[in-house]
N, C-alpha and C positions, 0 to 999 in steps of 0.2 A: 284740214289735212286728213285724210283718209289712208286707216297703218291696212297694209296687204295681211294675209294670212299667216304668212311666213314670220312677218314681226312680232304680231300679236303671240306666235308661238312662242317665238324667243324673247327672254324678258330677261336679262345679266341682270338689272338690278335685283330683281327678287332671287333671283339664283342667289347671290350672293350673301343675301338677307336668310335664305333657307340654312348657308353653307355654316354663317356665322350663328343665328341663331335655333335653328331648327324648324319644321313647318310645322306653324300653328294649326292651319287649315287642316291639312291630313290629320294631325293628332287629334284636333276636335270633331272629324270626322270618324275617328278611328274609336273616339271615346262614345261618340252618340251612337254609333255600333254594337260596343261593347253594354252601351245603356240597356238597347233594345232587344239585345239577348236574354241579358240577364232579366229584364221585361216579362221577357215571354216566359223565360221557364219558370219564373214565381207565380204568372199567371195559367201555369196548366202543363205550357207548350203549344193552346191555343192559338199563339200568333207566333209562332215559331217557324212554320213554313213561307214567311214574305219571301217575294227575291231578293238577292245580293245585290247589289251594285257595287261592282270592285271600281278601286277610285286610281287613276294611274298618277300618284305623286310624283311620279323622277325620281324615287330613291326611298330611303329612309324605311324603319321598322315594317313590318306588314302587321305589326301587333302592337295594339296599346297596352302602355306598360304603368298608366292609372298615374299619370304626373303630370302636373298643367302648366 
């Protein structure tokens, strides 16, 4: 069986899984972020200018708040 685009997008169970527990993903995202800043400016600011990649979670913090 092959899921269309539209499915793939929509996912209730993990919606629901975010609702009750919070997203892992984005926050371990949010945290390897927060790594790689603080990264950089110990090392100079050398690697300070990577690009962003901003991540579209559906919701929740835009800032990690260093809790896992």
């Amino acid at each position: 069986m092959t899921r269309t685009s539209s499915e793939i997008d929509h996912l209730p169970i993990y919606e629901d899984l975010v609702q009750e527990r919070g997203d892992a993903v984005a926050e371990a995202q949010m945290a390897a972020q927060h790594t790689q800043h603080q990264a950089a400016e110990l090392l100079g600011g050398q690697h300070a200018h990577q690009p962003h990649r901003p991540t579209d979670s559906g919701g929740g913090s835009t800032e990690w708040n260093g809790r896992s």
